[in-house]
C-alpha beads as a LAMMPS data file, in Angstrom:
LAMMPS data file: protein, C-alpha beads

168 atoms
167 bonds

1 atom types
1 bond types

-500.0 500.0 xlo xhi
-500.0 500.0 ylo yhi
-500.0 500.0 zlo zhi

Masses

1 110.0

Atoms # bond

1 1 1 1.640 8.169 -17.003
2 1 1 -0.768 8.909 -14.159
3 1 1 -4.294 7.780 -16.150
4 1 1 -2.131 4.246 -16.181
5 1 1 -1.400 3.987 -12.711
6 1 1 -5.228 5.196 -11.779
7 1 1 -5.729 2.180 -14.016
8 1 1 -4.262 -0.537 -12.363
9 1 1 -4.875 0.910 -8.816
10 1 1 -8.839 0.766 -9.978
11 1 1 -8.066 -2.861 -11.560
12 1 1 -6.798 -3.754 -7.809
13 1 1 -10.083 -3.224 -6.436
14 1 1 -11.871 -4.160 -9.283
15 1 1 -15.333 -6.365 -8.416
16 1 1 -13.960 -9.065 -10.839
17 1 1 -11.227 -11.866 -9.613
18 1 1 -9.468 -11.958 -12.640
19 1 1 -9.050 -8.202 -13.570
20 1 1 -7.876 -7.739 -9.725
21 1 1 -5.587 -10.550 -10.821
22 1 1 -4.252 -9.128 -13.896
23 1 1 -3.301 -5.959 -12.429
24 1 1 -1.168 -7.368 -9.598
25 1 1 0.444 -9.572 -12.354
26 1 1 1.100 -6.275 -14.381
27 1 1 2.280 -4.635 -10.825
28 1 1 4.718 -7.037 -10.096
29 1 1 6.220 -7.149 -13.702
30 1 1 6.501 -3.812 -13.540
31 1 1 8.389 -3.334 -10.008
32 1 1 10.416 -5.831 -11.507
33 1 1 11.438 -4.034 -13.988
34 1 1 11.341 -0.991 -12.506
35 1 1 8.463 0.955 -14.890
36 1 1 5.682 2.084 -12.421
37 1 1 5.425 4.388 -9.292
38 1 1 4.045 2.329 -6.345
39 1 1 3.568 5.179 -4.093
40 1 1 1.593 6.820 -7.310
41 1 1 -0.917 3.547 -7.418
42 1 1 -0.984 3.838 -3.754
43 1 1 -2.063 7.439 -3.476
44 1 1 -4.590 6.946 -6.280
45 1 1 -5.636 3.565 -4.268
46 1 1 -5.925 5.808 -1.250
47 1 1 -8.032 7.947 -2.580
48 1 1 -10.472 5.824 -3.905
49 1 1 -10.778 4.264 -0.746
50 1 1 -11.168 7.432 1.322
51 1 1 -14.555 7.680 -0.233
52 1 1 -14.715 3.879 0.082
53 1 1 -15.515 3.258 -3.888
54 1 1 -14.992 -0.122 -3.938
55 1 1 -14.634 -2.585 -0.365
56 1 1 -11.086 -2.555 1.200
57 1 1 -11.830 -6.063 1.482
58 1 1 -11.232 -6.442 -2.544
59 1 1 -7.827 -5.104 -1.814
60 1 1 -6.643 -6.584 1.146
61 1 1 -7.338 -9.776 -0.611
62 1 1 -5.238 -8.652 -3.324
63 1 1 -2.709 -7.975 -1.677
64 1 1 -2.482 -10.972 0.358
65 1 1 -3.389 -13.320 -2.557
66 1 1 -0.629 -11.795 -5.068
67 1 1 1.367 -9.110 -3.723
68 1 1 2.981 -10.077 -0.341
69 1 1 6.517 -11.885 -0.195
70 1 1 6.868 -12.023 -4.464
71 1 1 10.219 -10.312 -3.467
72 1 1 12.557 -8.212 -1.331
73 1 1 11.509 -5.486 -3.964
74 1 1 8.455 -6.258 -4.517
75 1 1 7.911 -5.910 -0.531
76 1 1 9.747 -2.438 -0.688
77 1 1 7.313 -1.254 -2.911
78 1 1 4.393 -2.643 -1.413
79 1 1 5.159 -0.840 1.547
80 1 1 5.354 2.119 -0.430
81 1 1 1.844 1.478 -2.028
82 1 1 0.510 1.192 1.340
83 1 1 1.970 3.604 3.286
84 1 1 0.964 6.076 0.350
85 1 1 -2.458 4.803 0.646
86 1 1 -2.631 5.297 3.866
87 1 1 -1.746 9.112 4.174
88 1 1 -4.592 9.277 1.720
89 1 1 -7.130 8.079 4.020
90 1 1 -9.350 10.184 6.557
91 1 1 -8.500 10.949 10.054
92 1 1 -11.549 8.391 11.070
93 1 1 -11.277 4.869 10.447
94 1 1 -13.372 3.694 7.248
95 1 1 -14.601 0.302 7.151
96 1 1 -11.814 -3.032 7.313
97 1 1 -9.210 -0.590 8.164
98 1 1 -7.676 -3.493 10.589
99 1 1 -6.758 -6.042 7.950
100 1 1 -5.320 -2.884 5.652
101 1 1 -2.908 -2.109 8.549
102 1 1 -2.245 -5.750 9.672
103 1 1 -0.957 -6.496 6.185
104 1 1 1.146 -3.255 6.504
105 1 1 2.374 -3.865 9.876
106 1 1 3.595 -7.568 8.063
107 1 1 4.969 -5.475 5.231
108 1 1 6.833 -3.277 7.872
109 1 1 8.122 -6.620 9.638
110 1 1 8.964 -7.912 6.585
111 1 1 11.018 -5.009 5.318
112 1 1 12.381 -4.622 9.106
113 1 1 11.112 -0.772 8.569
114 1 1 9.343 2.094 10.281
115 1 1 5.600 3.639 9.796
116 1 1 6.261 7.134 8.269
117 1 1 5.544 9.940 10.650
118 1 1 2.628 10.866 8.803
119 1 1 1.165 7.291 9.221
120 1 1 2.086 7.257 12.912
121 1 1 0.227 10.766 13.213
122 1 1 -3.364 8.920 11.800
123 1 1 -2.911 6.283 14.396
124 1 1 -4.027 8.425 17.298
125 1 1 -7.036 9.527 14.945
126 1 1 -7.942 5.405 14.175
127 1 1 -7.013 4.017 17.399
128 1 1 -10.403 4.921 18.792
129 1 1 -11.906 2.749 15.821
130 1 1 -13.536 -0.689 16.925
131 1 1 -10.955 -3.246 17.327
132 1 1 -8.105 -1.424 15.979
133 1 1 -6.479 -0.571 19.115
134 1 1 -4.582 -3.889 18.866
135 1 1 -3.254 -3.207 15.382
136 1 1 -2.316 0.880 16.015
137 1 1 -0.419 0.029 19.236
138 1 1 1.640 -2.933 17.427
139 1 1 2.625 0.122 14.804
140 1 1 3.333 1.953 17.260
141 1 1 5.065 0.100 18.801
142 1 1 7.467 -0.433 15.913
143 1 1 7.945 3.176 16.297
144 1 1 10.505 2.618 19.588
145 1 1 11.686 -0.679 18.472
146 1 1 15.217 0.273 18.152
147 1 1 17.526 0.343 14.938
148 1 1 15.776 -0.127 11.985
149 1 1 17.308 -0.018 8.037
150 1 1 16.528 2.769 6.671
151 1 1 14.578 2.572 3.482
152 1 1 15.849 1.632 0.125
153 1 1 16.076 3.600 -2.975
154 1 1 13.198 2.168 -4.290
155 1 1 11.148 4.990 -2.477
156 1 1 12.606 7.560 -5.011
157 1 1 9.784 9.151 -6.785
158 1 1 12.222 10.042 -9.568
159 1 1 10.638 7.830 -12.149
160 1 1 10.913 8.861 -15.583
161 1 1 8.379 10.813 -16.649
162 1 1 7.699 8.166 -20.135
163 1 1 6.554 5.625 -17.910
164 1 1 3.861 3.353 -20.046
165 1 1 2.571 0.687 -18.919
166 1 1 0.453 -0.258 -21.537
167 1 1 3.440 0.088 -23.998
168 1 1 4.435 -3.342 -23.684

Bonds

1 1 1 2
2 1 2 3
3 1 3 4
4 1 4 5
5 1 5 6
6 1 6 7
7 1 7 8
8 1 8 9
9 1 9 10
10 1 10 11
11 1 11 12
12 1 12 13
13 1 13 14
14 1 14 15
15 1 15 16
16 1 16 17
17 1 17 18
18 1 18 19
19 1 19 20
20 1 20 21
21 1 21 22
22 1 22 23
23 1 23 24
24 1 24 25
25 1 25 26
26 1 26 27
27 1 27 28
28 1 28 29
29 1 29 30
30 1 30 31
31 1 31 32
32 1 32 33
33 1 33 34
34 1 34 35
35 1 35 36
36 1 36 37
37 1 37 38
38 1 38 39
39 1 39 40
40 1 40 41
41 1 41 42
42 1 42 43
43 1 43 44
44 1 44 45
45 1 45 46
46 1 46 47
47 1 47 48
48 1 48 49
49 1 49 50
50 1 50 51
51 1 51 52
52 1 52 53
53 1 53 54
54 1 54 55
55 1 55 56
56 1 56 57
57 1 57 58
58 1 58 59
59 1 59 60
60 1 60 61
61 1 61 62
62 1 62 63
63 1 63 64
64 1 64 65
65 1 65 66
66 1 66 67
67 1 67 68
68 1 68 69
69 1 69 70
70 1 70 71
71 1 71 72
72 1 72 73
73 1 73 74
74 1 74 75
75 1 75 76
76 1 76 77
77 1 77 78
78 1 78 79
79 1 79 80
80 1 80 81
81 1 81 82
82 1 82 83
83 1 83 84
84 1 84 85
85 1 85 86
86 1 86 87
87 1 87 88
88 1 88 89
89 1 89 90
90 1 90 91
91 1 91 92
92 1 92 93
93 1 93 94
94 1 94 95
95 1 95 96
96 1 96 97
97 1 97 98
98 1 98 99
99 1 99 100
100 1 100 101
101 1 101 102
102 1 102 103
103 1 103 104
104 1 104 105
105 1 105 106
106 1 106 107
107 1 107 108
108 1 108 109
109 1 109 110
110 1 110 111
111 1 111 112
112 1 112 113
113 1 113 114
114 1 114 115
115 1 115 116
116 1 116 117
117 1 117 118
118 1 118 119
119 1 119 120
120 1 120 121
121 1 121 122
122 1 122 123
123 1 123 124
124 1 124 125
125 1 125 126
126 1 126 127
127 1 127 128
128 1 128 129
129 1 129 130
130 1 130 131
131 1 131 132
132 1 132 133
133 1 133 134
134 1 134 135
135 1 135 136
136 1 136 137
137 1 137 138
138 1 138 139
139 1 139 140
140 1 140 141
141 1 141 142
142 1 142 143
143 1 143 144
144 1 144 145
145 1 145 146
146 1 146 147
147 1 147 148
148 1 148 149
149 1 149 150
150 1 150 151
151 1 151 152
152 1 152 153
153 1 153 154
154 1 154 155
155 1 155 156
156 1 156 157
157 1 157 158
158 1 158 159
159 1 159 160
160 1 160 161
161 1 161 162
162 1 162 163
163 1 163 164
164 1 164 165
165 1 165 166
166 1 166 167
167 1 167 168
């Protein structure tokens, strides 16, 4: 259920290595087999970071370390995660925003996908944040860039509602 996702979204930002480690290894399994709500870890991730709990650093580490390019899935619902997270965040930029939304702009490549409009409607707020004009205009940018596949089904929040990831 929710308390479970909380769970592993705290574990990603956990201070300890191996804990942070654990958690992505239970996040992938579970995208792989389709148990857990990435956009549910990502909101709860978001959240925690809007009142910067624990240093974005932790999980942009994370994510670079153990989530990126495990699979065409797994990048689907990493960009999920992340653009969840992000709608979660304040108007203002909080601290190592720019490495959050270069790893989502490589997630977006990646995927060959589009910011969501409520992402793209933050970026005016952030791009007056030190050193993030760069990153805001490249996801911008994406915005125009043409045809782009439109997202998979993986972005369905219709989970069921037994999800446990501690079951197994």
């Amino acid at each position: 259920g929710k308390t479970a996702h909380l769970l592993v979204g705290t574990c990603l930002v956990s201070r300890d290595k191996t804990v942070r480690a654990l958690a992505a290894e239970i996040w992938i399994n579970a995208v792989g087999s389709g148990t857990i709500d990435s956009g549910l870890i990502g909101e709860c991730l978001g959240k925690l970071q809007a009142v910067e709990f624990a240093p974005l650093k932790r999980l942009t580490d994370t994510i670079t370390q153990h989530l990126l390019r495990v699979s065409d899935r797994h990048s689907h619902a990493l960009e999920w995660m992340l653009t969840e997270l992000l709608v979660q965040l304040p108007p203002t930029p909080i601290h190592h925003l720019k490495k959050l939304l270069e790893v989502y702009l490589e997630v977006l490549a990646s995927n060959d996908t589009l910011p969501t409009e409520k992402v793209i409607g933050l970026l005016t707020g952030w791009k007056t944040g030190t050193g993030l004009q760069k990153v805001v205009g490249a996801l911008e940018s994406r915005k125009t860039s043409g045809a782009i596949r439109q997202r998979p089904e993986v972005f369905n929040r219709n989970l069921p509602d037994n999800i446990d990831l501690l079951a197994s």
